[in-house]
N, CA and C atoms of all chains as a GROMACS GRO file, in nm:
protein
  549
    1UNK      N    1  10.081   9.710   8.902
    1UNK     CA    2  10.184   9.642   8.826
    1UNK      C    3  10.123   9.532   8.742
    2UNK      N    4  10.176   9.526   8.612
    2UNK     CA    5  10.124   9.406   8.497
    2UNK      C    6  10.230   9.313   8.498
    3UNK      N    7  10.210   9.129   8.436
    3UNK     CA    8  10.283   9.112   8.429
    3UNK      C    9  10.338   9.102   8.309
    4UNK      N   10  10.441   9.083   8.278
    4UNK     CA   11  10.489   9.095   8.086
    4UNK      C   12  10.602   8.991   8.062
    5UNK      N   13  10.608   8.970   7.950
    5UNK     CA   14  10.702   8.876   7.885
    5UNK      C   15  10.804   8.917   7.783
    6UNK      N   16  10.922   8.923   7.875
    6UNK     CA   17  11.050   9.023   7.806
    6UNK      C   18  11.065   8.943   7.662
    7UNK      N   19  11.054   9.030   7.557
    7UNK     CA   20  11.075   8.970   7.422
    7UNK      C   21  11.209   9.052   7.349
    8UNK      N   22  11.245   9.099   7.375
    8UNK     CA   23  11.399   9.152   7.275
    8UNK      C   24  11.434   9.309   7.401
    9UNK      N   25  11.562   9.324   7.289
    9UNK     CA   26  11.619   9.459   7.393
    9UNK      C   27  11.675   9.564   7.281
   10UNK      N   28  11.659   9.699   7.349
   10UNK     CA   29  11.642   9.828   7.243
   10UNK      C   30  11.783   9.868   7.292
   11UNK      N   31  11.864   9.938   7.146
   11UNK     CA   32  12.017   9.954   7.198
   11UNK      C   33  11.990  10.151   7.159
   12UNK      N   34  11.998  10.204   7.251
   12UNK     CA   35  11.995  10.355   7.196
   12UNK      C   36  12.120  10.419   7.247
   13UNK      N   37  12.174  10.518   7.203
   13UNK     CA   38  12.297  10.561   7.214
   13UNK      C   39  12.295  10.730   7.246
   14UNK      N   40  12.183  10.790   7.175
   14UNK     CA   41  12.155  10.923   7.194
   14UNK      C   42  12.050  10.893   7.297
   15UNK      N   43  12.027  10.954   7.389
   15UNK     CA   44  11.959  10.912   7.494
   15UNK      C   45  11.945  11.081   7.546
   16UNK      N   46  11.789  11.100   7.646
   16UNK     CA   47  11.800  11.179   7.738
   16UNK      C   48  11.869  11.186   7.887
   17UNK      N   49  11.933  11.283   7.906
   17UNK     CA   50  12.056  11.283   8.021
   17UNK      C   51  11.987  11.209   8.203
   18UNK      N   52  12.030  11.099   8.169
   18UNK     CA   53  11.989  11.035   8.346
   18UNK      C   54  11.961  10.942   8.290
   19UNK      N   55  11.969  10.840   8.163
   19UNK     CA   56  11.941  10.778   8.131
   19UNK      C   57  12.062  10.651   8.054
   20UNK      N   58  12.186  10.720   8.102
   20UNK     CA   59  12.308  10.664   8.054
   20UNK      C   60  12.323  10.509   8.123
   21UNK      N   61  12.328  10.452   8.088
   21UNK     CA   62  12.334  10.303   8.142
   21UNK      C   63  12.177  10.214   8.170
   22UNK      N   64  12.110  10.280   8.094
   22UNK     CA   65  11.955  10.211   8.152
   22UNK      C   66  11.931  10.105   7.998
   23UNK      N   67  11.892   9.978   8.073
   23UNK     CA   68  11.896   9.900   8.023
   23UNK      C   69  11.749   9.913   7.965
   24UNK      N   70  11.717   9.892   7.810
   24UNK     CA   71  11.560   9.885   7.731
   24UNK      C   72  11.558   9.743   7.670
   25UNK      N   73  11.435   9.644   7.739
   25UNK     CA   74  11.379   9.612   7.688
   25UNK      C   75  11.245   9.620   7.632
   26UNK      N   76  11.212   9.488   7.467
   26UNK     CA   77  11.079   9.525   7.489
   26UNK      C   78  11.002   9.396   7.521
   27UNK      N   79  10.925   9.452   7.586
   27UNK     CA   80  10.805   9.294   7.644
   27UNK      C   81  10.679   9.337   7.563
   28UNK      N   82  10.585   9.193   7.626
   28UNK     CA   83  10.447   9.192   7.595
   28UNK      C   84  10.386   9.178   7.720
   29UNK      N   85  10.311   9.300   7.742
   29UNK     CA   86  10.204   9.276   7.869
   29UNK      C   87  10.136   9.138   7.867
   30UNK      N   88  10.137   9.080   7.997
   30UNK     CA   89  10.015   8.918   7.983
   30UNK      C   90   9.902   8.978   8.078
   31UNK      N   91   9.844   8.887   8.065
   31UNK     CA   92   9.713   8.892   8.153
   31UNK      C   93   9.726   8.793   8.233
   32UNK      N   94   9.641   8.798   8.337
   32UNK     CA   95   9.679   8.670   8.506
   32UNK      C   96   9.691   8.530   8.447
   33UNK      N   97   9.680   8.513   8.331
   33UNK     CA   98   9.693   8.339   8.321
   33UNK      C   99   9.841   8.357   8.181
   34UNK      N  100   9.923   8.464   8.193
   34UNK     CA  101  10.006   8.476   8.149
   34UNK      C  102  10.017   8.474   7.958
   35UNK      N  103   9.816   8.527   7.869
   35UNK     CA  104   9.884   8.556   7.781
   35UNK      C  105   9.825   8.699   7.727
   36UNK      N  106   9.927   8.680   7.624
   36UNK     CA  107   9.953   8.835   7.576
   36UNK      C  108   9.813   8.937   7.575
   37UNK      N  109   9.815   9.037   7.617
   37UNK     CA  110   9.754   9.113   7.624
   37UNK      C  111   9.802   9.257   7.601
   38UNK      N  112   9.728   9.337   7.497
   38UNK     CA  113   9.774   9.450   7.475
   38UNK      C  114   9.895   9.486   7.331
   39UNK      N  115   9.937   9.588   7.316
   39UNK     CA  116  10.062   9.598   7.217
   39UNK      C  117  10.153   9.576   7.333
   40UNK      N  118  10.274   9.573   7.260
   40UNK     CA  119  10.447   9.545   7.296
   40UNK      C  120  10.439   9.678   7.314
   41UNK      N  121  10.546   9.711   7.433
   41UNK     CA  122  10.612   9.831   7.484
   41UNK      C  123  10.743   9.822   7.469
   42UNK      N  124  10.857   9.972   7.530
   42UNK     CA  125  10.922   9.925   7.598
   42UNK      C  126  10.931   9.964   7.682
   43UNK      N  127  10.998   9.889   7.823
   43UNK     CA  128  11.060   9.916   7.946
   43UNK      C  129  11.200   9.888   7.994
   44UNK      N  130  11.218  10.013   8.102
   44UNK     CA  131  11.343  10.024   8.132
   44UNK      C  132  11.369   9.885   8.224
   45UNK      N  133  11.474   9.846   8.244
   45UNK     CA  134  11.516   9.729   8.285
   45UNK      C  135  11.550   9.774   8.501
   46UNK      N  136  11.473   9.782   8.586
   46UNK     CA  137  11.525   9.874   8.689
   46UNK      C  138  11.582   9.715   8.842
   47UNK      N  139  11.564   9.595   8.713
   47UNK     CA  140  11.641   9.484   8.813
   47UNK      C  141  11.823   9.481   8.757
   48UNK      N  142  11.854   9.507   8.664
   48UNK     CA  143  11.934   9.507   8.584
   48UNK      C  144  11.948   9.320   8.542
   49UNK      N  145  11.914   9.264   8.528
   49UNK     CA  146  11.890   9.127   8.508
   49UNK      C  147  11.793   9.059   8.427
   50UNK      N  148  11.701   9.137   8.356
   50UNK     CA  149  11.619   9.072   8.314
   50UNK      C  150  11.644   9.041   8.219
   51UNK      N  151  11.614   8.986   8.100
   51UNK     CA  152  11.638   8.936   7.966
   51UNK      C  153  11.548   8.860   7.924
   52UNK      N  154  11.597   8.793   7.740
   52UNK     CA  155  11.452   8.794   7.667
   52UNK      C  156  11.442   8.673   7.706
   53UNK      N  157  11.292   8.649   7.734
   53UNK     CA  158  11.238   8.476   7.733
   53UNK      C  159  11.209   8.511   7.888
   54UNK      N  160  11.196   8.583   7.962
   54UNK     CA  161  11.206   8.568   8.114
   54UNK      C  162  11.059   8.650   8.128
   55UNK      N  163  10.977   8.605   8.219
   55UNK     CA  164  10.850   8.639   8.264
   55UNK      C  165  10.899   8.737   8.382
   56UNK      N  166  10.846   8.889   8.357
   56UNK     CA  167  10.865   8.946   8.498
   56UNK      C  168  10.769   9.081   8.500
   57UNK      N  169  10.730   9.153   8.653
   57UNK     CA  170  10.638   9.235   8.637
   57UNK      C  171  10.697   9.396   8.607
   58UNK      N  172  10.598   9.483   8.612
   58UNK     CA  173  10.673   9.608   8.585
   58UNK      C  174  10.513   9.721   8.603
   59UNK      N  175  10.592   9.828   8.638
   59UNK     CA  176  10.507   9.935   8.689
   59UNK      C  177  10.525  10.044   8.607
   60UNK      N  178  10.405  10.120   8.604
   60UNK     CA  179  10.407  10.209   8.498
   60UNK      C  180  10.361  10.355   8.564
   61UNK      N  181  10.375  10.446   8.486
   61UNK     CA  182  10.366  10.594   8.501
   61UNK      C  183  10.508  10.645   8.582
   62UNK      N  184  10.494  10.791   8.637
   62UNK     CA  185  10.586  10.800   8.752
   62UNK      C  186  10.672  10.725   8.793
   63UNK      N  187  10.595  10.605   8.833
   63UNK     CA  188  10.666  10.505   8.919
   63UNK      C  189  10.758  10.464   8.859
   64UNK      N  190  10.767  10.442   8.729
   64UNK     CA  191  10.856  10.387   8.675
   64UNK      C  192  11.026  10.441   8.694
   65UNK      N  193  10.995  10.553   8.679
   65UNK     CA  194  11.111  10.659   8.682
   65UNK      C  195  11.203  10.606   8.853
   66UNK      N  196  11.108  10.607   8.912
   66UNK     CA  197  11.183  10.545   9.048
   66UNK      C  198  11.263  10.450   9.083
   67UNK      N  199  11.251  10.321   8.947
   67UNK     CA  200  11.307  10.236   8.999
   67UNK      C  201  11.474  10.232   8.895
   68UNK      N  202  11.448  10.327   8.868
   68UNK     CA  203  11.607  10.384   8.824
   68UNK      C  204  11.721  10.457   8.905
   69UNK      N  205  11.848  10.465   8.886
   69UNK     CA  206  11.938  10.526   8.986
   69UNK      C  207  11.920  10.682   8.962
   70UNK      N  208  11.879  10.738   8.831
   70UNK     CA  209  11.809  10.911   8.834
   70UNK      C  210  11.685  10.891   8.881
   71UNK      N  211  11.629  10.952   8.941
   71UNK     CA  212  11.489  10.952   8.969
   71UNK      C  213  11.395  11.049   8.904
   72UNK      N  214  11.468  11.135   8.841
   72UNK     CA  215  11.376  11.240   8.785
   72UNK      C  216  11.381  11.224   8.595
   73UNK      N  217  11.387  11.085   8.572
   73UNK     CA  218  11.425  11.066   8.386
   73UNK      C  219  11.280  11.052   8.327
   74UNK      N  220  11.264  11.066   8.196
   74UNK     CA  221  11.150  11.030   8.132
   74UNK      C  222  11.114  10.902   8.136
   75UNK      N  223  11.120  10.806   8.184
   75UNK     CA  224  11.063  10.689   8.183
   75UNK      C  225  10.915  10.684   8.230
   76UNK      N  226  10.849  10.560   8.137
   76UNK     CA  227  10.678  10.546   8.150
   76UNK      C  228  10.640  10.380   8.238
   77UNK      N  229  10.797  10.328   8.150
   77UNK     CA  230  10.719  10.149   8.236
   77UNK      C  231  10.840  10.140   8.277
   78UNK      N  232  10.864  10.069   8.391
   78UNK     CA  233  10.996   9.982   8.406
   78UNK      C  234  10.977   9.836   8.492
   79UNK      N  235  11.078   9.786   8.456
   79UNK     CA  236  11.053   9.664   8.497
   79UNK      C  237  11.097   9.618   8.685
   80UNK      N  238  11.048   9.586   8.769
   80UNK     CA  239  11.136   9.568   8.898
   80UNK      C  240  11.109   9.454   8.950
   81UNK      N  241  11.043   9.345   8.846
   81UNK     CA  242  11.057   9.184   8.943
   81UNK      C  243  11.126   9.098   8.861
   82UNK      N  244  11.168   8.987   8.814
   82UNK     CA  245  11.137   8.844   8.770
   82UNK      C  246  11.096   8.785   8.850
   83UNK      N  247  10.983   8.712   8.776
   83UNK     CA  248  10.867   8.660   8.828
   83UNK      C  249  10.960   8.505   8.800
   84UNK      N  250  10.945   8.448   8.998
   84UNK     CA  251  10.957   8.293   8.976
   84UNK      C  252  10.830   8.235   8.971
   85UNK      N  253  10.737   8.250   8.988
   85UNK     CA  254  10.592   8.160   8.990
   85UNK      C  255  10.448   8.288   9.030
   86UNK      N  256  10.353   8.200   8.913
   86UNK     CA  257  10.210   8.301   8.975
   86UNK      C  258  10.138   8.178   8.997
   87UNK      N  259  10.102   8.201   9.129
   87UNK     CA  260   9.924   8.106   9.088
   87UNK      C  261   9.793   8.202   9.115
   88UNK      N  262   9.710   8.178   9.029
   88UNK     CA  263   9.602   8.206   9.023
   88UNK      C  264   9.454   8.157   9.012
   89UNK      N  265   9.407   8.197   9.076
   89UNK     CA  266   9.250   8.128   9.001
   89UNK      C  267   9.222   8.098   8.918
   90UNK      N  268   9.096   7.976   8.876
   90UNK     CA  269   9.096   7.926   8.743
   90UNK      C  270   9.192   7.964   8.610
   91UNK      N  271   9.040  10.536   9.467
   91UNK     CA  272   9.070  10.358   9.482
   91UNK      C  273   8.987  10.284   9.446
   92UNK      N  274   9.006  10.172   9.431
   92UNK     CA  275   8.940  10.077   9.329
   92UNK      C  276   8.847   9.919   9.444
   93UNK      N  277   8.790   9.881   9.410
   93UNK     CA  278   8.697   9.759   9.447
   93UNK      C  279   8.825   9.650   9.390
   94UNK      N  280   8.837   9.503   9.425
   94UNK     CA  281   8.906   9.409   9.367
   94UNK      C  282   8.897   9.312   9.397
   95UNK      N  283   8.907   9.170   9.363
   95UNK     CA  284   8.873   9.059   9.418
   95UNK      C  285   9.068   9.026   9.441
   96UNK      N  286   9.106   8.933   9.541
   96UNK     CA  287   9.233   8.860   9.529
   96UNK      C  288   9.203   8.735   9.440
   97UNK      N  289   9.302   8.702   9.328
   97UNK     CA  290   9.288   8.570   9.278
   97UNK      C  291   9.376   8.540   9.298
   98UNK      N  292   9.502   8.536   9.320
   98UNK     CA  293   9.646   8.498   9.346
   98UNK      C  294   9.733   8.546   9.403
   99UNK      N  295   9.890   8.493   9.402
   99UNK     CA  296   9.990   8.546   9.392
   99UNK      C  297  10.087   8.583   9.326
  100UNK      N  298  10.218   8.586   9.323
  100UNK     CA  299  10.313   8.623   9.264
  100UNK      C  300  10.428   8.630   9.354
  101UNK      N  301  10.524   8.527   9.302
  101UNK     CA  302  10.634   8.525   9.399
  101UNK      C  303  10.742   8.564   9.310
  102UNK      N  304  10.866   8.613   9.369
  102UNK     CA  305  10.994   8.696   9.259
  102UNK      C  306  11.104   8.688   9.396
  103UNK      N  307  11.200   8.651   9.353
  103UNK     CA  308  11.318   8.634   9.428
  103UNK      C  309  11.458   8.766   9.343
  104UNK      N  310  11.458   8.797   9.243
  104UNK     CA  311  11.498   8.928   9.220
  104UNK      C  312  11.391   9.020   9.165
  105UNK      N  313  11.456   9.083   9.249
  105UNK     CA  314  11.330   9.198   9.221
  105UNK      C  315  11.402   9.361   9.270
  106UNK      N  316  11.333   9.439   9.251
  106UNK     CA  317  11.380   9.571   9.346
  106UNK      C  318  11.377   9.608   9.485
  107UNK      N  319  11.512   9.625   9.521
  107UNK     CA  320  11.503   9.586   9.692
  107UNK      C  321  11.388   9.597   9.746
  108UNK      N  322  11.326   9.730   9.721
  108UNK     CA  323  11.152   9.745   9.841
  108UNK      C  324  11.104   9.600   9.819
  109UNK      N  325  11.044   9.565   9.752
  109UNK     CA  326  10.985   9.421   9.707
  109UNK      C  327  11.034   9.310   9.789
  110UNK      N  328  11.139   9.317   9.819
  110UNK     CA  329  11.204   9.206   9.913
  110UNK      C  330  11.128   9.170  10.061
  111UNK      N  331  11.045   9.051  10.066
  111UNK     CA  332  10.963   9.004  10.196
  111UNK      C  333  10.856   9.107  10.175
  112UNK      N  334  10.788   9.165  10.070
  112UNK     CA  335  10.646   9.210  10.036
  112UNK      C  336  10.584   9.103   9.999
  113UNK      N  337  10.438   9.061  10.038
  113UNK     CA  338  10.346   9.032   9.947
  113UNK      C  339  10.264   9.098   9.872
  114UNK      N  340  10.266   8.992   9.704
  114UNK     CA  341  10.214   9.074   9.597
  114UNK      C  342  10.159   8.942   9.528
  115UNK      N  343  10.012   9.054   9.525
  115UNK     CA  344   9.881   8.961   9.516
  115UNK      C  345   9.814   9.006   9.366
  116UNK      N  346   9.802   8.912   9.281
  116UNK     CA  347   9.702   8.976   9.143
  116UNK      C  348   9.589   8.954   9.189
  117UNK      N  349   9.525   9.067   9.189
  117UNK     CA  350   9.373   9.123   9.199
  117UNK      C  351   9.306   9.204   9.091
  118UNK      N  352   9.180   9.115   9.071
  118UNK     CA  353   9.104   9.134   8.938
  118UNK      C  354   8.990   9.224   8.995
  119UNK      N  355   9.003   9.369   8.913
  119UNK     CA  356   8.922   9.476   8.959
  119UNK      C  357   8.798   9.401   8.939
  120UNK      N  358   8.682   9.478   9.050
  120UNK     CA  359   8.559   9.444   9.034
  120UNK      C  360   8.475   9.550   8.988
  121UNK      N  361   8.385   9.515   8.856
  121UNK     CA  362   8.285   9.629   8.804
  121UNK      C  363   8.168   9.652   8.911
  122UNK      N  364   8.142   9.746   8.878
  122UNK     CA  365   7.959   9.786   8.961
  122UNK      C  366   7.863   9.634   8.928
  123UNK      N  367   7.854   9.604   8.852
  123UNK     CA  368   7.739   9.487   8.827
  123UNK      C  369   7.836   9.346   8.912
  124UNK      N  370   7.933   9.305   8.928
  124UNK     CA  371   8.011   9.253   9.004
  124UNK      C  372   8.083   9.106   8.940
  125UNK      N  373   8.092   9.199   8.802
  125UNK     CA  374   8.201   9.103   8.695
  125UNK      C  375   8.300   9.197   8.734
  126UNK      N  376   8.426   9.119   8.692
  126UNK     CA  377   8.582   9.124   8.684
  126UNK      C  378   8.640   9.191   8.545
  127UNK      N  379   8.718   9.264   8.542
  127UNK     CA  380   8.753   9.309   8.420
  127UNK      C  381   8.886   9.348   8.448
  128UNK      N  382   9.023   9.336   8.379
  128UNK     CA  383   9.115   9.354   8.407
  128UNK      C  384   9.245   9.320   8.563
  129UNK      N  385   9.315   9.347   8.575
  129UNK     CA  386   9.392   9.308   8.654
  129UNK      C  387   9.538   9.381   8.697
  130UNK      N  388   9.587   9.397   8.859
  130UNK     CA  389   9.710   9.460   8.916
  130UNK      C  390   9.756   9.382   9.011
  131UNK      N  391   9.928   9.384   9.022
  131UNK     CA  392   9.966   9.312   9.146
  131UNK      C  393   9.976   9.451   9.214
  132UNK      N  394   9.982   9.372   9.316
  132UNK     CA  395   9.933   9.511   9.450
  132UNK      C  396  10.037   9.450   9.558
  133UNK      N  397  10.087   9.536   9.660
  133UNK     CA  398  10.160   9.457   9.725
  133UNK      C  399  10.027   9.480   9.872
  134UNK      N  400  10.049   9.387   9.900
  134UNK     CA  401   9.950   9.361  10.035
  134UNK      C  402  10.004   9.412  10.180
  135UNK      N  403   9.923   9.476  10.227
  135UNK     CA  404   9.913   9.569  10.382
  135UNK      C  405   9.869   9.494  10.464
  136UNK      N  406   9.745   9.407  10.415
  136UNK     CA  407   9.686   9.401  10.538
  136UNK      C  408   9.638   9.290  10.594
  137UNK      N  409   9.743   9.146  10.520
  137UNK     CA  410   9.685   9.031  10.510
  137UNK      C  411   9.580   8.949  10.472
  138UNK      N  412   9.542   8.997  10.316
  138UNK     CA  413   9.444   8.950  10.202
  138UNK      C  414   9.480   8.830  10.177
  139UNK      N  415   9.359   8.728  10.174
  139UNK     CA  416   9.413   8.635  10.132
  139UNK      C  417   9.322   8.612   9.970
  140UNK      N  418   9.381   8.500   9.929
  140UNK     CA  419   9.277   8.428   9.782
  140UNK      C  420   9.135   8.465   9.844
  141UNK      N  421   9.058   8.508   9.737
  141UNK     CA  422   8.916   8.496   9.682
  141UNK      C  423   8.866   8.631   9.738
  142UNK      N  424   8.900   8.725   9.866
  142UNK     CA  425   8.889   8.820   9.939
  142UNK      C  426   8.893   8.962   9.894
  143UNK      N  427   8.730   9.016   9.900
  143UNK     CA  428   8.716   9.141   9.850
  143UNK      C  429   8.788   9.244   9.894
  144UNK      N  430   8.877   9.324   9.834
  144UNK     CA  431   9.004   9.428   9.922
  144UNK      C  432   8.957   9.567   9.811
  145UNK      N  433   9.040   9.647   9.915
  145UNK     CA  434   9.028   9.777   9.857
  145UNK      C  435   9.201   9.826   9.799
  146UNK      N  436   9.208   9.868   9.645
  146UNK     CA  437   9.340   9.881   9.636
  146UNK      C  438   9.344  10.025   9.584
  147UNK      N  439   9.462  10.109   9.635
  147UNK     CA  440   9.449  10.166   9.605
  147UNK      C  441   9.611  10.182   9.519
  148UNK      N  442   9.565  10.287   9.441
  148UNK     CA  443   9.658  10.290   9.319
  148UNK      C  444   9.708  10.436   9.285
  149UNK      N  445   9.841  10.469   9.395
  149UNK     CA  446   9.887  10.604   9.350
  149UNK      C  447  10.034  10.587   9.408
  150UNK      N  448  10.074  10.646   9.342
  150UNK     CA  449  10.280  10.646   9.423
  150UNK      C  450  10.308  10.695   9.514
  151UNK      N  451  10.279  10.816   9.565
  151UNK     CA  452  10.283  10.949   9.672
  151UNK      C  453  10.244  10.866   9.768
  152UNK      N  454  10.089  10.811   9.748
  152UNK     CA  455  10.034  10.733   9.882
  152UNK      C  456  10.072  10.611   9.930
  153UNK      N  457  10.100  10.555   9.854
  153UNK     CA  458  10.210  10.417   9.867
  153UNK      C  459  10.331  10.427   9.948
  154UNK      N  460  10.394  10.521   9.902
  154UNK     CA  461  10.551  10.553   9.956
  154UNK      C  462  10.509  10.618  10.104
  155UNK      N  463  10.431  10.684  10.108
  155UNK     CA  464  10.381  10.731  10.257
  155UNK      C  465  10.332  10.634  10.343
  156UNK      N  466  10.286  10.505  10.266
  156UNK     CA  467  10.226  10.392  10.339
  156UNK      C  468  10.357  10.358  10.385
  157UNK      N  469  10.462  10.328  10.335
  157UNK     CA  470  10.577  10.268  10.392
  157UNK      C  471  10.685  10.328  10.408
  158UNK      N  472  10.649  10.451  10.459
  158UNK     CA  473  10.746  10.567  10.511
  158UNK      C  474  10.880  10.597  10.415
  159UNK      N  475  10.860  10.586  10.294
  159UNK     CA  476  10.971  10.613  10.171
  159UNK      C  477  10.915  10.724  10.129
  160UNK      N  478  11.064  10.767  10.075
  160UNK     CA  479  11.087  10.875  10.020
  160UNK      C  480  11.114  10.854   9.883
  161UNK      N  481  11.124  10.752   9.849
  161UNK     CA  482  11.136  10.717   9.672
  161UNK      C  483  11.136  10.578   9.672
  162UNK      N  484  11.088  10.492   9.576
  162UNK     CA  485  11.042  10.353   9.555
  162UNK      C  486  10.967  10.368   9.413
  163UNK      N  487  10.979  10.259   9.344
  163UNK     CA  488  10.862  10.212   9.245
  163UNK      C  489  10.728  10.149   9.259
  164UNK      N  490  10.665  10.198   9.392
  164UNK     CA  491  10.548  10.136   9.394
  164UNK      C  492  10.413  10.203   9.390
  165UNK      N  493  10.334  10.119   9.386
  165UNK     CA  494  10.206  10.183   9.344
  165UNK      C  495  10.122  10.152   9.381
  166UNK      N  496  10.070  10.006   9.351
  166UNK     CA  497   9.971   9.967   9.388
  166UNK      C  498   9.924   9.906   9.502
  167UNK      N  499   9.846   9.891   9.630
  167UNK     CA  500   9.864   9.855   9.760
  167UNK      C  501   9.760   9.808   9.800
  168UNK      N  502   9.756   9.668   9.884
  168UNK     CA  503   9.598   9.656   9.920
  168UNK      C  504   9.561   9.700  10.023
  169UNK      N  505   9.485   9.806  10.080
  169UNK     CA  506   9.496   9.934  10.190
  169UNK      C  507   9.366   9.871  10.246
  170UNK      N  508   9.275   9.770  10.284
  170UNK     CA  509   9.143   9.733  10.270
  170UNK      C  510   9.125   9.595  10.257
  171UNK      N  511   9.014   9.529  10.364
  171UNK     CA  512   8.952   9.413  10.301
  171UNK      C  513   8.791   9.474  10.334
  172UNK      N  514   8.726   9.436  10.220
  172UNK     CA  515   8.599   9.457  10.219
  172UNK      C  516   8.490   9.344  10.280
  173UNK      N  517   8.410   9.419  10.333
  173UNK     CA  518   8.352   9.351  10.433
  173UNK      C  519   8.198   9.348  10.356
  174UNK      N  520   8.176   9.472  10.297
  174UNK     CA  521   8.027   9.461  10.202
  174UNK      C  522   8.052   9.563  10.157
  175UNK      N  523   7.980   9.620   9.966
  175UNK     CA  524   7.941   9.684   9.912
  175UNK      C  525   7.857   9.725   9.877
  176UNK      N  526   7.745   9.819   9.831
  176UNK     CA  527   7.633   9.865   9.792
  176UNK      C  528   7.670   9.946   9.669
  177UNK      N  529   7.647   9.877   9.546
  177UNK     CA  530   7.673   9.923   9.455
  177UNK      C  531   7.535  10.046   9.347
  178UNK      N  532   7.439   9.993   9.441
  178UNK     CA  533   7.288   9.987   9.399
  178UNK      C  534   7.237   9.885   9.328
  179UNK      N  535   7.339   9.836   9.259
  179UNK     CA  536   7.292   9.759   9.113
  179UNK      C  537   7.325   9.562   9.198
  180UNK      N  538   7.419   9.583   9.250
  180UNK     CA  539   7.483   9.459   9.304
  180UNK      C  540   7.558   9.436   9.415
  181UNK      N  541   7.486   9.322   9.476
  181UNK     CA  542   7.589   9.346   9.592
  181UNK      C  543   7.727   9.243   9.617
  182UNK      N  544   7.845   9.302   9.640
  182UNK     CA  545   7.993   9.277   9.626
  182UNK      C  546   8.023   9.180   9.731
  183UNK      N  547   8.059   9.106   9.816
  183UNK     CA  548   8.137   9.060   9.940
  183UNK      C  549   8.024   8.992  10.051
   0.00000   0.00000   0.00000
């Protein structure tokens, strides 16, 4: 799991079937001292809570698909924490 | 599975139920020469603490079998604390 920084939200309407109510945002992957790393994605929302400006982690491949109520949808990242605090080394 | 050092934590009060009373630790993979390159939160098995060489491993199937589920979003796990490595080139722990 990476952590990322929810930056806006994707409104789609034609959608693949198991995917009706799944919330898209898009973030920016960070790196352990929380900055940006990588391009912007998006991910499915699988806390239903997250929103933009909010630091939270998210898992990718397969896994992602799991933390949805279909389990078998095309999803690649989704999101399943907000992050209240990291500490880390230097 | 992968080599990793623990550098931290990560605490989350909503999150996806499994996650609830897991610890989840960012751990900075370790290369063969025994620099750091990149980084995963992992949820912890086996009581890793900061600075502590662990073994993580990183697959869904094996994860969910670690914690007797049948479906979850998880992945990454610290299954391992390393005690020593022999890399040839460097030695780890």
């Amino acid at each position: 799991m990476q952590l990322a920084r929810v930056e806006g939200t994707v409104v789609a309407t034609v959608k693949s079937r198991g995917l009706e109510g799944v919330r898209f945002l898009i973030v920016q992957p960070l790196d352990k001292h929380r900055q940006p790393q990588g391009d912007k994605l998006v991910a499915a929302d699988g806390v239903h809570m997250a929103g933009p400006g909010e630091l939270v982690y998210f898992v990718s491949s397969r896994e992602a698909a799991e933390a949805l109520p279909v389990r078998f949808v095309p999803v690649d990242h989704a999101i399943v924490g907000i992050v209240d605090d990291v500490q880390v080394n230097q | 599975m992968k080599i990793g050092v623990v550098s931290g934590n990560v605490v989350s009060t909503i999150n996806f139920p499994f996650f609830d009373s897991k610890k989840l630790m960012v751990c900075d993979y370790v290369n063969p020469d025994g620099s750091t390159s990149g980084y995963t939160i992992a949820v912890d098995r086996v009581g890793a603490g900061v600075g502590e060489i662990v073994l993580i491993m990183d697959e869904g199937n094996s994860a969910r079998q670690m914690f007797g589920l049948d479906t979850g979003p998880i992945r990454a796990v610290i299954v391992g604390i390393v005690d020593a490595a022999d890399f040839g080139v460097a030695e780890v722990g």
